[in-house]
Biopython code that builds the backbone (N, CA, C, O; Angstrom):
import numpy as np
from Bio.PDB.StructureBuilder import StructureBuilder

atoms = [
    (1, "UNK", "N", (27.686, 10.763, 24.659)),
    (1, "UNK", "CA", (29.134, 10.779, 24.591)),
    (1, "UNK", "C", (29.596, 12.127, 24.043)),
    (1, "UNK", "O", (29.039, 12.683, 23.096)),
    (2, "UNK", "N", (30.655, 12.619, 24.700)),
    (2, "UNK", "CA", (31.322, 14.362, 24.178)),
    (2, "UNK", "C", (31.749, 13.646, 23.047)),
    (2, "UNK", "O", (32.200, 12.527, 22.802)),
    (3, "UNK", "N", (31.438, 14.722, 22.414)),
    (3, "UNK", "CA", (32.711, 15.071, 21.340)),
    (3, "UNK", "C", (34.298, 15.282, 21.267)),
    (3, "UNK", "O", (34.692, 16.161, 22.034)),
    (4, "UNK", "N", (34.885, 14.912, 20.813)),
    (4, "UNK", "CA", (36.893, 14.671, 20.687)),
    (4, "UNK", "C", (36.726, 15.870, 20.197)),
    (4, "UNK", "O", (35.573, 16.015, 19.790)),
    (5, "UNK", "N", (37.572, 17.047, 20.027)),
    (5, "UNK", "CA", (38.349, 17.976, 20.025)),
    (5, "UNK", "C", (39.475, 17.820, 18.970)),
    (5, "UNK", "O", (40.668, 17.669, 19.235)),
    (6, "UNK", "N", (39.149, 17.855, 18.243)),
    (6, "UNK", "CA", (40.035, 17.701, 16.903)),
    (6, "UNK", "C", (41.712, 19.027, 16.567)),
    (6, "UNK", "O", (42.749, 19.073, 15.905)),
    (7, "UNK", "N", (40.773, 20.007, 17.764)),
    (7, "UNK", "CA", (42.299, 21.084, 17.434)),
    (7, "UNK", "C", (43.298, 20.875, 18.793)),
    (7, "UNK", "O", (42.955, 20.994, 19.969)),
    (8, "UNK", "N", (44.204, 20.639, 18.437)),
    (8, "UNK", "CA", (45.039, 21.123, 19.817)),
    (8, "UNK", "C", (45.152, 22.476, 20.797)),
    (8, "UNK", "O", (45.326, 23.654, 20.485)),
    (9, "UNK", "N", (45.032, 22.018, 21.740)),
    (9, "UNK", "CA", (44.475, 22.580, 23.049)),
    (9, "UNK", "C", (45.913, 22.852, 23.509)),
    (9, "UNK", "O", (46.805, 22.038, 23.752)),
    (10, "UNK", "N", (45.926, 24.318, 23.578)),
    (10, "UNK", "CA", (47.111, 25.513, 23.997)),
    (10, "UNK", "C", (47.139, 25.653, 25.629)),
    (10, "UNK", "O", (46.112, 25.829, 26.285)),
    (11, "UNK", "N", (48.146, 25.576, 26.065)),
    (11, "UNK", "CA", (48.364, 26.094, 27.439)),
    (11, "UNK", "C", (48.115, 27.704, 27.739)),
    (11, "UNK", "O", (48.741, 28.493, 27.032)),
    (12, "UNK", "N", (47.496, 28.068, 28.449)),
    (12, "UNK", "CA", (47.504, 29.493, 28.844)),
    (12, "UNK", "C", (49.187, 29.895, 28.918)),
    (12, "UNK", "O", (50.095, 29.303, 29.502)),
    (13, "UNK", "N", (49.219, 31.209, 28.041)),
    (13, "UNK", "CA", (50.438, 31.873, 28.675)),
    (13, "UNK", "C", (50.798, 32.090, 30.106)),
    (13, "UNK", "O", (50.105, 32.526, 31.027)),
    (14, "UNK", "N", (52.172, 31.644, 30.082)),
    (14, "UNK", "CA", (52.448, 32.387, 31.744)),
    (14, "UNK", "C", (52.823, 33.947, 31.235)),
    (14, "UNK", "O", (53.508, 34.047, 30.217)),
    (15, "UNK", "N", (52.510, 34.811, 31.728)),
    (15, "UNK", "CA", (52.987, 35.852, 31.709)),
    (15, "UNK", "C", (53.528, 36.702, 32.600)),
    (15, "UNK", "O", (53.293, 36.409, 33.772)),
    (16, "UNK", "N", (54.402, 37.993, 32.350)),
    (16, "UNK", "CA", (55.516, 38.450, 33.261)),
    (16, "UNK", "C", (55.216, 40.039, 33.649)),
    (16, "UNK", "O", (55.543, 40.817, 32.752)),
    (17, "UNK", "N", (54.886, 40.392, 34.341)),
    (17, "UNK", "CA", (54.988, 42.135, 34.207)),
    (17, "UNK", "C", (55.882, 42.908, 33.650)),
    (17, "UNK", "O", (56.837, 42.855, 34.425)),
    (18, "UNK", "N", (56.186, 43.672, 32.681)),
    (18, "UNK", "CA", (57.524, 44.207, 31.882)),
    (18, "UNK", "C", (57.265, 45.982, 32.012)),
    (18, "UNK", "O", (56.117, 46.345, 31.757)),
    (19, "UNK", "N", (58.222, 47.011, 32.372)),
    (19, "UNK", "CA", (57.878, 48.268, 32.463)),
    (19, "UNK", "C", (58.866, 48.453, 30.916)),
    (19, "UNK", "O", (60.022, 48.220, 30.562)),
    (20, "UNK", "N", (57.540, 49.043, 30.278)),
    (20, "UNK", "CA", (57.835, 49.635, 28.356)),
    (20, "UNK", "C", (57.743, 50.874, 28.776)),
    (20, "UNK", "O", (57.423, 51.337, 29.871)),
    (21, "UNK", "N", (58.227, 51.622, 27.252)),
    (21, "UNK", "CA", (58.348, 52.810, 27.325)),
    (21, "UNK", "C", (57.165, 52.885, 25.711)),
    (21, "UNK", "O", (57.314, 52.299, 24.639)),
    (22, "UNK", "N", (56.331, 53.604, 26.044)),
    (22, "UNK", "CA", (55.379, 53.912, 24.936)),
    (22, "UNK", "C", (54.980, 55.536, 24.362)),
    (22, "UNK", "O", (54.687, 56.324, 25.261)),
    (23, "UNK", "N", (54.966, 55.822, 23.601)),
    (23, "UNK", "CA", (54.661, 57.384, 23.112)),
    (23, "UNK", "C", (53.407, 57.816, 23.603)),
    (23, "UNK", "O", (52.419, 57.316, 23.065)),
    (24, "UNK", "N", (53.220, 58.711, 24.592)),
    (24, "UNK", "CA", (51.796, 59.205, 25.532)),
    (24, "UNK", "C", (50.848, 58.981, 24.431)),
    (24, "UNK", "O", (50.316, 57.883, 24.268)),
    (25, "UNK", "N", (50.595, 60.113, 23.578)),
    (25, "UNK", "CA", (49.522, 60.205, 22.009)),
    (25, "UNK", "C", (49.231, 58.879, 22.030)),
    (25, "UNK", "O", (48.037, 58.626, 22.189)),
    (26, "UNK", "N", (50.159, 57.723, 21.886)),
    (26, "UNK", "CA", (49.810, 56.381, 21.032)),
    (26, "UNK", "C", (49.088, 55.638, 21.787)),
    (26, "UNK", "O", (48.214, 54.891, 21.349)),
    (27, "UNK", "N", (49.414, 55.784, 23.134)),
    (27, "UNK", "CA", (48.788, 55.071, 24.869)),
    (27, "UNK", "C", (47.549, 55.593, 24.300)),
    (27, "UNK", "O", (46.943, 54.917, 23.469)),
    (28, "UNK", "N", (47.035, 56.951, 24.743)),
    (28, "UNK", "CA", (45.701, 57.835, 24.680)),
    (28, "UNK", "C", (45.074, 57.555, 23.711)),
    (28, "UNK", "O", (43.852, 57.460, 23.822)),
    (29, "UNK", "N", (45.746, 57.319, 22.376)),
    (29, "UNK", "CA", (44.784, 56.899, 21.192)),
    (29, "UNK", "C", (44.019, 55.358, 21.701)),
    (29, "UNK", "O", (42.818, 55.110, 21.808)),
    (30, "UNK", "N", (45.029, 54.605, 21.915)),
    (30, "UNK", "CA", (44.650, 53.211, 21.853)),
    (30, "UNK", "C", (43.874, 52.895, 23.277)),
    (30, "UNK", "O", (43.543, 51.711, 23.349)),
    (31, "UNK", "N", (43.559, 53.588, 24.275)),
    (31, "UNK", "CA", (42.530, 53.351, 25.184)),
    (31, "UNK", "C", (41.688, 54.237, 24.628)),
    (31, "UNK", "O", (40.629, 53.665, 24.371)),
    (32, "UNK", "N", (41.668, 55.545, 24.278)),
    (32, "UNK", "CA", (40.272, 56.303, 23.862)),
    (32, "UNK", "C", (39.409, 54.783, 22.361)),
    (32, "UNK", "O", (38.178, 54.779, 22.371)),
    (33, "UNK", "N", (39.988, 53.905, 21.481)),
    (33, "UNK", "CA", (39.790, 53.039, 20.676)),
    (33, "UNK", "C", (39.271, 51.685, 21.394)),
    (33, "UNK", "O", (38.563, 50.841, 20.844)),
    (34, "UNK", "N", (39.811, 51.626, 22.888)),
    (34, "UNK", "CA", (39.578, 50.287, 23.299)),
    (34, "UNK", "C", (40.362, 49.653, 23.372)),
    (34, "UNK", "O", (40.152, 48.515, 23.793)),
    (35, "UNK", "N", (41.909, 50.130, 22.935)),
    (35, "UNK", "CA", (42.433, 48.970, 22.728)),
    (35, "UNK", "C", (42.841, 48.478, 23.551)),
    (35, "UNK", "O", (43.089, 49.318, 24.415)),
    (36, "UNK", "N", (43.218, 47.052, 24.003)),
    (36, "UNK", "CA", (44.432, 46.765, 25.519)),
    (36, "UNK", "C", (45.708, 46.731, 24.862)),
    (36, "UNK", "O", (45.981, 45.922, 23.975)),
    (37, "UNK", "N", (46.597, 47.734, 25.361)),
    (37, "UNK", "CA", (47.530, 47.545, 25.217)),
    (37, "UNK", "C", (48.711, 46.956, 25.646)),
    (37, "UNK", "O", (49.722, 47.220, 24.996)),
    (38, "UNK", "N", (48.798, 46.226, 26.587)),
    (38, "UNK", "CA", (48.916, 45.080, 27.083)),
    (38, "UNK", "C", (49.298, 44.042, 25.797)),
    (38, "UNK", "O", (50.407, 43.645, 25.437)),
    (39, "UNK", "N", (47.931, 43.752, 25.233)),
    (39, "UNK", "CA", (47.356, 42.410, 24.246)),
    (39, "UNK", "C", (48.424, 43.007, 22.924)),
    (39, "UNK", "O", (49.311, 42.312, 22.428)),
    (40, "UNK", "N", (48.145, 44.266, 22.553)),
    (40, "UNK", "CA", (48.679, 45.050, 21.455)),
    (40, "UNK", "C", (49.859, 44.755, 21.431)),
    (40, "UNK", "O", (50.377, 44.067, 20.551)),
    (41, "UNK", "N", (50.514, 45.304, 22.532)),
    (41, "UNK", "CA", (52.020, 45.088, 22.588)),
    (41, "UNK", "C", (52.675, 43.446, 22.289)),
    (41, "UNK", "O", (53.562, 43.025, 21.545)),
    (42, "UNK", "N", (51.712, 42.777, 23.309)),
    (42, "UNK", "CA", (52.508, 41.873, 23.033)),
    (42, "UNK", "C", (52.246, 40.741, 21.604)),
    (42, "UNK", "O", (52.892, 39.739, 21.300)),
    (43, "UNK", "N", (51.053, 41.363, 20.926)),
    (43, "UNK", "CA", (51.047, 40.487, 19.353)),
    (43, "UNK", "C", (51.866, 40.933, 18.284)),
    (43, "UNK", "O", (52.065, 40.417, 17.185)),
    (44, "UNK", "N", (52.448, 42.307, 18.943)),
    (44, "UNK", "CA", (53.267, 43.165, 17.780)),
    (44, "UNK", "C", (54.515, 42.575, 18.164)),
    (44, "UNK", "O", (55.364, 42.629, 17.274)),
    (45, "UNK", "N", (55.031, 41.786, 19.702)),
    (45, "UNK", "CA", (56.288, 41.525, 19.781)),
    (45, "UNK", "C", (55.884, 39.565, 19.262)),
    (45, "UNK", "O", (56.827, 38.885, 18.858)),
    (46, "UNK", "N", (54.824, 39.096, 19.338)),
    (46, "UNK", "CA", (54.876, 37.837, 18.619)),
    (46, "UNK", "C", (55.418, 38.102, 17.197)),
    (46, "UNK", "O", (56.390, 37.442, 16.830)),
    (47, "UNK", "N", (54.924, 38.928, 16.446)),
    (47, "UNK", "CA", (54.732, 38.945, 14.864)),
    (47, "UNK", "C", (55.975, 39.332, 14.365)),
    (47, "UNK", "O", (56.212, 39.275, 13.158)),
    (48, "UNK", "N", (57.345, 39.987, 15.744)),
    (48, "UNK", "CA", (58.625, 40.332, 14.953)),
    (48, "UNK", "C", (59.110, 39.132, 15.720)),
    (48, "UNK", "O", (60.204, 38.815, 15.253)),
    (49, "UNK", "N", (58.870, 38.591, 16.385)),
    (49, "UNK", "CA", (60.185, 37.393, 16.531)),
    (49, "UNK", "C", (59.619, 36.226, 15.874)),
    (49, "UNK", "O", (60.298, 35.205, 15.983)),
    (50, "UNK", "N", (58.552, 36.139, 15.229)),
    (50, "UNK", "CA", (57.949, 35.202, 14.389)),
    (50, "UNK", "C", (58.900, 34.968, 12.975)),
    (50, "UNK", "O", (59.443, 33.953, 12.538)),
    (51, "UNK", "N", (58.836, 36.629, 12.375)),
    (51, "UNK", "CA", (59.434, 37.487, 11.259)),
    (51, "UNK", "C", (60.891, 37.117, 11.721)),
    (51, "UNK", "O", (61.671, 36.940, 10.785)),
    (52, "UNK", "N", (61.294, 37.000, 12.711)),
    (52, "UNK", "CA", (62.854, 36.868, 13.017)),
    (52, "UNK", "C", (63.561, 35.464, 13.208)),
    (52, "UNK", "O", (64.720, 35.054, 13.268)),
    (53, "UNK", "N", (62.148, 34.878, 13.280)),
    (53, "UNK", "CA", (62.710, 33.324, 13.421)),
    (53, "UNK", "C", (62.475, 32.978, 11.772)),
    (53, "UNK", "O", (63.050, 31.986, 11.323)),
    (54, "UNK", "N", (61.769, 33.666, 11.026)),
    (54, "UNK", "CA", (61.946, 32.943, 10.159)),
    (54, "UNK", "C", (62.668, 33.313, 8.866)),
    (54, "UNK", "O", (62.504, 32.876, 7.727)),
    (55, "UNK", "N", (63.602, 34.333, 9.390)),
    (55, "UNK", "CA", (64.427, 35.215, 8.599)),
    (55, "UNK", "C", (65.627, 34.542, 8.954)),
    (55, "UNK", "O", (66.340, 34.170, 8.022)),
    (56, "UNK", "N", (65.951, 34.337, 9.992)),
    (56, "UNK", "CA", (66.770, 32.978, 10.348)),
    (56, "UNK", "C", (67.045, 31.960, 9.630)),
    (56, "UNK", "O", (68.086, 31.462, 9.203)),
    (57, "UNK", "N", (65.533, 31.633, 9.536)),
    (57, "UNK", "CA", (66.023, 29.897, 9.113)),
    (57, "UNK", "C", (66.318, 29.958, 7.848)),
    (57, "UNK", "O", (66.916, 29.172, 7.113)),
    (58, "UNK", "N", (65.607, 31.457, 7.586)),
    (58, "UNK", "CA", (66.111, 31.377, 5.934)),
    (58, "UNK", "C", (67.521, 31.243, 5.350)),
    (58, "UNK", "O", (68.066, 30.613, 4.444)),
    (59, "UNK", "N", (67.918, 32.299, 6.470)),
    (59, "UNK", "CA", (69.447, 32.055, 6.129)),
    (59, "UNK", "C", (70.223, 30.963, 6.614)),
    (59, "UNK", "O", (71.201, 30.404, 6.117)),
    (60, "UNK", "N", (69.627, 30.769, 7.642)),
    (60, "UNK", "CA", (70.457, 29.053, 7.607)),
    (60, "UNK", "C", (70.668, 27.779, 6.549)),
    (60, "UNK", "O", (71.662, 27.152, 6.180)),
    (61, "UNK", "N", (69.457, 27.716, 6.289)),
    (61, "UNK", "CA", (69.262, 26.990, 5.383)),
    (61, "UNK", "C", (69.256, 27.393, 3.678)),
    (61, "UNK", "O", (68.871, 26.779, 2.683)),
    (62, "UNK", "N", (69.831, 28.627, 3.873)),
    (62, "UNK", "CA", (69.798, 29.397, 2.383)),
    (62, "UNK", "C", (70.566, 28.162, 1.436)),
    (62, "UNK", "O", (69.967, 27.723, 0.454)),
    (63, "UNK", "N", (71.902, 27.651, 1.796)),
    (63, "UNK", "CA", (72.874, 26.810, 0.909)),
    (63, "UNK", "C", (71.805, 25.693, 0.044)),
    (63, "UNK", "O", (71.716, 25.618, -1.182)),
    (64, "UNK", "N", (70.910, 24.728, 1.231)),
    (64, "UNK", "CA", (69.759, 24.194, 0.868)),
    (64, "UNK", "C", (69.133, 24.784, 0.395)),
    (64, "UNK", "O", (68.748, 23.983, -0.458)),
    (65, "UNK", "N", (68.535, 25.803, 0.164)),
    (65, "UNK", "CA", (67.189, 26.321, -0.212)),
    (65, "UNK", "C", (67.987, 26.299, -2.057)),
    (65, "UNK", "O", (67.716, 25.452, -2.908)),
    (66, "UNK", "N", (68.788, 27.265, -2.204)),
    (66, "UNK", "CA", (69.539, 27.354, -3.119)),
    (66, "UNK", "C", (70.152, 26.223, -4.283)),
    (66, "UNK", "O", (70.223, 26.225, -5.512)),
    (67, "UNK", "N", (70.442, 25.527, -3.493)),
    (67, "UNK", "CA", (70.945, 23.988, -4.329)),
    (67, "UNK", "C", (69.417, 23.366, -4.961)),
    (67, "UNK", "O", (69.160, 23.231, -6.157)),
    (68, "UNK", "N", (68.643, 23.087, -3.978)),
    (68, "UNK", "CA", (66.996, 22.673, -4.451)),
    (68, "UNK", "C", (66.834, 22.883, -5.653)),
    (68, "UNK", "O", (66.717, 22.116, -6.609)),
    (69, "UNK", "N", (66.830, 24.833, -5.490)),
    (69, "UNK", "CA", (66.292, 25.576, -6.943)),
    (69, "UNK", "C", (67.031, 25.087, -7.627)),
    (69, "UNK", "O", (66.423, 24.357, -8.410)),
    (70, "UNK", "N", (68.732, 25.068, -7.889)),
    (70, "UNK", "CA", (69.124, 24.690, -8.806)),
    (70, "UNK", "C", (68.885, 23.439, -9.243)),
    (70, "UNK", "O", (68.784, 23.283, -10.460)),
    (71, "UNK", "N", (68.752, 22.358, -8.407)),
    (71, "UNK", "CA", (68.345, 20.996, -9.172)),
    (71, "UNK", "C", (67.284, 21.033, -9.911)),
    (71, "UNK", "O", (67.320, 20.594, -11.060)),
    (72, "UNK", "N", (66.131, 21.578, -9.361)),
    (72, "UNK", "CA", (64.371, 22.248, -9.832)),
    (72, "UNK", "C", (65.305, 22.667, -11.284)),
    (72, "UNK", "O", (65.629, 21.671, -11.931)),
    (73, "UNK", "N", (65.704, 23.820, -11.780)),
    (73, "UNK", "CA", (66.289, 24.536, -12.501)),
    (73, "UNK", "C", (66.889, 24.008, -14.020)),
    (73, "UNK", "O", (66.878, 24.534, -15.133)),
    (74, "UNK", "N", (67.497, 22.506, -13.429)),
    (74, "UNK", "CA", (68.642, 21.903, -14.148)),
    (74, "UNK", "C", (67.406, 20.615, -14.423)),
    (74, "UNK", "O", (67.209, 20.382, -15.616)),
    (75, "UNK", "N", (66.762, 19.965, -13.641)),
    (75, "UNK", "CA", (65.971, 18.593, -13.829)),
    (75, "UNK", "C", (64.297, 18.653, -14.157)),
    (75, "UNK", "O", (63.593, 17.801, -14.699)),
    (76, "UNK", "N", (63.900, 20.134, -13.556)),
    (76, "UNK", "CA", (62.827, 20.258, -13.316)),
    (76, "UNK", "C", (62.134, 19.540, -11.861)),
    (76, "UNK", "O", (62.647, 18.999, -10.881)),
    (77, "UNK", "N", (60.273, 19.924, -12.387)),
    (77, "UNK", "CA", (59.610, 19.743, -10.751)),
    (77, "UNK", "C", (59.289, 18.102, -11.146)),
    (77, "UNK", "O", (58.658, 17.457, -11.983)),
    (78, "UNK", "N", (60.051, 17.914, -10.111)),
    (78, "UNK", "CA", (59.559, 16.158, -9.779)),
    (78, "UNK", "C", (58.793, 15.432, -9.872)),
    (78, "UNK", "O", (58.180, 15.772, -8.860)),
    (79, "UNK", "N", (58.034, 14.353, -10.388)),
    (79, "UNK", "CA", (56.667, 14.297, -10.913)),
    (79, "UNK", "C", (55.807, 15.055, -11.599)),
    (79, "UNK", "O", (54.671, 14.613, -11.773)),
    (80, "UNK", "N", (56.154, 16.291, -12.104)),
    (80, "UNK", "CA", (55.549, 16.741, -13.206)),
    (80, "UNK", "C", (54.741, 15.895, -14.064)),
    (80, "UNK", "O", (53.576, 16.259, -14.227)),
    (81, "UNK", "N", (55.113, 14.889, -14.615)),
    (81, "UNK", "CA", (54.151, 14.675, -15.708)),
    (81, "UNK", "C", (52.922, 14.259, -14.864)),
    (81, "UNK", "O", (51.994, 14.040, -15.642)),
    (82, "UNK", "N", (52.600, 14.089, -13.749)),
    (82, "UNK", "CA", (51.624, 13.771, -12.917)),
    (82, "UNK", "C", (50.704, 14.841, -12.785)),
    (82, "UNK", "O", (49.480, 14.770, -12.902)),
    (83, "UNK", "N", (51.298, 15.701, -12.566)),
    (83, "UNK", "CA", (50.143, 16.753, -11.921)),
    (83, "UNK", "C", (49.016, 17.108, -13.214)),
    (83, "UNK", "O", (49.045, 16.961, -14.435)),
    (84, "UNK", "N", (48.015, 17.658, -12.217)),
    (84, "UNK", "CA", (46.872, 17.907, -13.110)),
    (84, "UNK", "C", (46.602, 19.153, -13.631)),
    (84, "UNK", "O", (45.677, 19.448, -14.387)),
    (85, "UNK", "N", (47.757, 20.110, -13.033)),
    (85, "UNK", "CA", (47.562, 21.827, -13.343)),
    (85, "UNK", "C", (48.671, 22.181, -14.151)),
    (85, "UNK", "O", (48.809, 23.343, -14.536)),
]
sb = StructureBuilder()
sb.init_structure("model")
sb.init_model(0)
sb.init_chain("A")
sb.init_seg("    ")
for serial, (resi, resn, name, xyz) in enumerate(atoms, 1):
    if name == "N":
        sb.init_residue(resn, " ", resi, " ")
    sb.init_atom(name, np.array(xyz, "f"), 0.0, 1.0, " ", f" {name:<3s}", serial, name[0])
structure = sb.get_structure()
């Protein structure tokens, strides 16, 4: 009997052809290194809309985030006398 797969199983990206504009030097460095830049580009554009979604929510939810602390602030951490640290 196989084994179950305990991680969730990702769909392949669809992906799109996009014409970028890149600094020659930075192209030439990163193939003389190996790099694909292709792959490069597009983990550097995951990691700012990652950074942007979650700069977002921050501020969305800042009023919440804010009130929390103050209850934390005014009552303390919730079950405290529980914890072991």
């Amino acid at each position: 009997m196989a084994a179950r797969s305990t991680r969730r199983e990702e769909a392949p990206a669809v992906r799109r052809a996009t014409n970028i504009s890149l600094d020659t030097k930075l192209v030439e460095a990163a193939k003389a290194y190996g790099i694909n830049v292709s792959r490069a580009c597009e983990e550097g554009l995951a990691k700012q809309v990652s950074d942007e979604r979650s700069r977002r929510w921050q501020e969305e939810n800042r009023g919440a985030i804010d009130a929390y602390n103050a209850w934390i602030e005014e009552n303390g951490i919730p079950l405290a006398e529980h914890r072991m640290f």
